[in-house]
Every structure is written in structure tokens, then in C-alpha cells.
N, C-alpha and C positions, 0 to 999 in steps of 0.2 A: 504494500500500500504506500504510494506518494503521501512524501510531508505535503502538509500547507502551511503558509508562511501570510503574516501580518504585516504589512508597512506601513505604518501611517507617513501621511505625505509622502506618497508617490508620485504625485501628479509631476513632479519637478525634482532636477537636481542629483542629491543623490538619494532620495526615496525612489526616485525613478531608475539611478544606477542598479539598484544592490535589487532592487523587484525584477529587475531584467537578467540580473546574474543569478540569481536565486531560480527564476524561474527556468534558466540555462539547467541547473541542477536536476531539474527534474519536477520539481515542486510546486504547487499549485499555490497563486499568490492572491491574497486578498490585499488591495491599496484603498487608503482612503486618502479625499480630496476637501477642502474649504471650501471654492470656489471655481479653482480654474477644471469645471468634468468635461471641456472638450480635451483637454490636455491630458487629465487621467483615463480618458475614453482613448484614446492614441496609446498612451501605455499597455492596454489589455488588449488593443488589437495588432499590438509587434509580439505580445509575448502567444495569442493563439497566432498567430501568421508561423511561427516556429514548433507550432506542434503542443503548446501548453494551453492549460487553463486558467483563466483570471477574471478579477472580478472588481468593480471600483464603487467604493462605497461614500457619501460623503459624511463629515464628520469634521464638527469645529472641535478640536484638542483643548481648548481654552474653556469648552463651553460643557461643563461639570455636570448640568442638571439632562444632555442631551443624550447620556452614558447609558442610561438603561434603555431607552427606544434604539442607539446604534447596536447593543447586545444584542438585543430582537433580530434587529436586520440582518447581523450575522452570521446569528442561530439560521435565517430562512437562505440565506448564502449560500452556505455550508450544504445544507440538505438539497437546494435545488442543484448544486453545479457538481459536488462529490459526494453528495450523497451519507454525507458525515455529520457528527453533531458536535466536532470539536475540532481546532486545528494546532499544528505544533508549535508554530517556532511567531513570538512577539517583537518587531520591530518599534522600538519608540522611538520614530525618528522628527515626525511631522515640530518643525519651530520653526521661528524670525531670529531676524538681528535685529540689534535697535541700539545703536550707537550713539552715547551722548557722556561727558564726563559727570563724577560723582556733583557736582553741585549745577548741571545743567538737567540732571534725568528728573523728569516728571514722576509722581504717582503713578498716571495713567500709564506711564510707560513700565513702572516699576511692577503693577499690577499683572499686567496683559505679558513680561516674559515668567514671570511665576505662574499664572495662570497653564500657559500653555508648556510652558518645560518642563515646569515642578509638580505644578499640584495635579494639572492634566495628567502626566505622566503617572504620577503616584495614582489616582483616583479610576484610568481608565485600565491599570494593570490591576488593580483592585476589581474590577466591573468585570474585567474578562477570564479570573483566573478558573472560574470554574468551568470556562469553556476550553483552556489550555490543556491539553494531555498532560498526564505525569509523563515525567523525562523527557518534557519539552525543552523549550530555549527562551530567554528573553535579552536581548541587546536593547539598549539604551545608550542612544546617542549624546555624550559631553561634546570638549571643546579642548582644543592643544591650549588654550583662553585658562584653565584650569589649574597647568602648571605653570604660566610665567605670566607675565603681565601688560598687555596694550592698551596706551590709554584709550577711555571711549567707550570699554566693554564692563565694567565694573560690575554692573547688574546682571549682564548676559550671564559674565562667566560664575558671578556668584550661586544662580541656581542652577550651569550647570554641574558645580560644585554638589550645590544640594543632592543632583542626580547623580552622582559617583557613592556619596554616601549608603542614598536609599539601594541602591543596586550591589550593594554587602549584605543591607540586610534584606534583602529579598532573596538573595543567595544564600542567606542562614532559614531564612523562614520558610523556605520550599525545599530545601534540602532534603526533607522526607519524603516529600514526590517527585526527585529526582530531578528536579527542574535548575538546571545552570541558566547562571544571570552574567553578564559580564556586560563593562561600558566600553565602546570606541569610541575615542577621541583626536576626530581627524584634526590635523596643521591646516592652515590655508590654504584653502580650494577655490580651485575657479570653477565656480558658479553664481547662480542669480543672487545670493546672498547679499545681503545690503546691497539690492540694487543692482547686482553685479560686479560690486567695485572693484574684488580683487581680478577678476577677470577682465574689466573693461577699463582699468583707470594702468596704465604702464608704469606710473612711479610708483604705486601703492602695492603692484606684485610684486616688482621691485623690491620692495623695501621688504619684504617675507621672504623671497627667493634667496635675498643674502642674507636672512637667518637660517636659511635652511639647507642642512650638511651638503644636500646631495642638489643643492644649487638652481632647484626651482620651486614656483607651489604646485602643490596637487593637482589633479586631474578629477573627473568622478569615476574614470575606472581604475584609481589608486584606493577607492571606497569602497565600490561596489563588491566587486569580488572576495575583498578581506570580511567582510561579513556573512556572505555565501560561503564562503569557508568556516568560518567561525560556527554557522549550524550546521556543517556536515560532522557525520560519526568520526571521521579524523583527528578533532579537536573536541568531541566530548569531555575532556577532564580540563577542562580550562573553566573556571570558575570562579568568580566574586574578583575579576581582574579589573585594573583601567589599561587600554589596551589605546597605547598611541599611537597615531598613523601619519607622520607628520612628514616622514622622510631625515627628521633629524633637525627639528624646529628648531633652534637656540638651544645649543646644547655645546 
């Protein structure tokens, strides 16, 4: 029997990397979207054009009280496309950036990345675990933001800090149904992130590219795949890790 795999925010980026390498694997992916579904609709139809199943669901990650009716929706997912009432492997990846220094960041801004990194995260692995197989998987996506420090990010990287935390004890608290947790915390990627910047602005890669060992920033297939790997039977005994992906970020 095929895994199935979770991504939140696939519609983009590298939700959309690691659902396309994942679904390389063999495994049937469920992606959710916020708003952009002609983008997550293009997702699910590269990955059946190769011979896979997929499925796009949408789902604000911020939005706490909307947790029980996406359960619903997944449970009817499941059954109509695999005919299963549970899937394996958790990707929490769906977040923003939101760049501003400690005495320029707003509430509102302070609010809406805990919302969606921290408590989404926390609250929608809580919602779904009964539908997670024992000796499942769950990754939870940090930030290279975690271990050194750029001005700008201060709140970003603070709760994805929080997310490194919670993903020890998720990996002590599921330990009895065999379920590994582990965080990747990619380096600077070119992607649409803030906008695009590191990808579209030439000084600001720049300035990452010469933090980073091996002399550029990331790609999303330096993402995708390390996570498809990560739930394969290969790497089963990797657990309660922060797992960097940075290429050698400041170091």
C-alpha cells in the first residue's frame, strides 16, 4: 500500500517542490492552498500527468476555528481518491515572511506569523493526529533564521524557534505510536518568499550567497527532495532532529 503525504502550502515554492518529489516517491499527496487553487490545481495535475494521485485542498493555516471542517474534508479525500481513512506522513510547511525590525513590527504583524507558524502548526497537528497512522512522519518546516541572526526577521524567526521546540516534544509525545517528528530548516532560497527578494533582488542573494560555504543560495530542488527523503524507510531512525539545509549558511 502507497504512503500519503500532507503538505500544507503546496500551491507555491517549496510546498510545491517536496509534493512533487514526494509524489516522485510513489506516494499519494494531499496539498492545501489559501488562495492561489488555480496554482494548486496545476500542482495535482503535473503530479497525475506522471502517473500519481493528488489532491488540493484549501485551508487558511492561521485560521484555528476552520481545523475541524478541513478534518472533515480530508477524512472525504482520503476515502474518495485511496480509499483510506488515514494518511502517513505530515508536512507543516504552509507560512509568510514578514520583514520589519524589533521596534518597527506591528501586533498585527506579530499576531498573523504566530498564528500561522506556531499556533496553526501546533493546533492543526493536534486536529489531525488521529487521522495520522502510527509510525507515521511529521516535518515541520523552521528557518536557517533560527541559528544566526538577520536583521528584519526577529519575529519570523522567533516562532520558528517556537517550532523547533514543539517538534521535540511531539517526538517524545508520539513516541509510543511510533511516529518521528523532525524540523528542516532551509538557508536562503530563491523563491517567492518576501516577494521574491532573495530570488529577484541581485544584491540581497548576494549578500546570502557569501554567507554560504558552498557559495550560492538555494534552489527548491535543494528542499524538495531532502524531505522526500526524510519520509522514506531509509531515514526512519532520525528523530526529534533540527535538520539544516542551508548549504553551509554562516558557518
Amino acid at each position: 500500500m502507497s504512503k500519503i503525504a500532507l503538505v500544507t502550502g503546496g500551491s507555491r515554492g517549496l510546498g510545491r517542490n517536496t509534493a512533487l518529489h514526494i509524489a516522485r516517491t510513489g506516494s499519494g499527496v494531499v496539498i492545501t492552498y489559501q488562495s492561489r487553487e488555480a496554482d494548486a490545481q496545476a500542482v495535482v495535475a503535473e503530479i497525475q500527468a506522471q502517473g500519481g494521485k493528488a489532491v488540493a485542498l484549501q485551508l487558511d493555516t492561521g485560521n484555528v476555528a476552520d481545523f475541524a471542517a478541513f478534518a472533515d474534508r480530508l477524512r472525504t479525500a482520503l476515502r474518495d481518491t485511496w480509499q483510506r481513512d488515514r494518511f502517513d506522513h505530515l508536512v507543516n510547511n504552509a507560512g509568510h515572511g514578514d520583514m520589519a525590525s524589533i521596534i518597527d513590527t506591528t501586533e498585527a504583524q506579530f499576531d498573523r506569523l504566530v498564528d500561522v507558524h506556531f499556533k496553526g502548526v501546533f493546533f492543526l497537528t493536534q486536529t489531525l493526529l488521529p487521522l495520522l497512522e502510527d509510525g507515521g512522519r511529521i516535518v515541520n518546516l523552521s528557518s536557517g533564521l533560527t541559528r544566526v541572526s538577520y536583521p528584519g526577521f526577529s519575529a519570523y524567526s522567533a516562532v520558528k524557534g517556537a517550532v523547533e521546540v514543539l517538534s521535540v516534544y511531539l517526538a517524545k509525545e508520539l513516541g509510543s505510536r511510533g511516529i518521528a517528528v523532525n524540523t528542516v530548516a532551509p538557508g536562503a532560497i530563491e523563491t517567492d518568499f518576501l516577494g521574491g527578494a532573495v530570488r529577484d533582488m541581485p544584491d540581497l542573494n548576494k549578500v546570502f550567497a557569501d554567507m554560504t560555504a558552498l557559495g550560492r543560495v538555494g534552489e527548491p530542488d535543494d528542499i524538495g527532495p531532502m524531505i522526500a527523503s526524510l519520509l522514506s524507510e531509509d531515514n526512519r531512525w532520525i528523530n526529534a532532529q533540527r535538520i539544516e539545509v542551508s548549504g553551509g549558511q554562516v558557518i
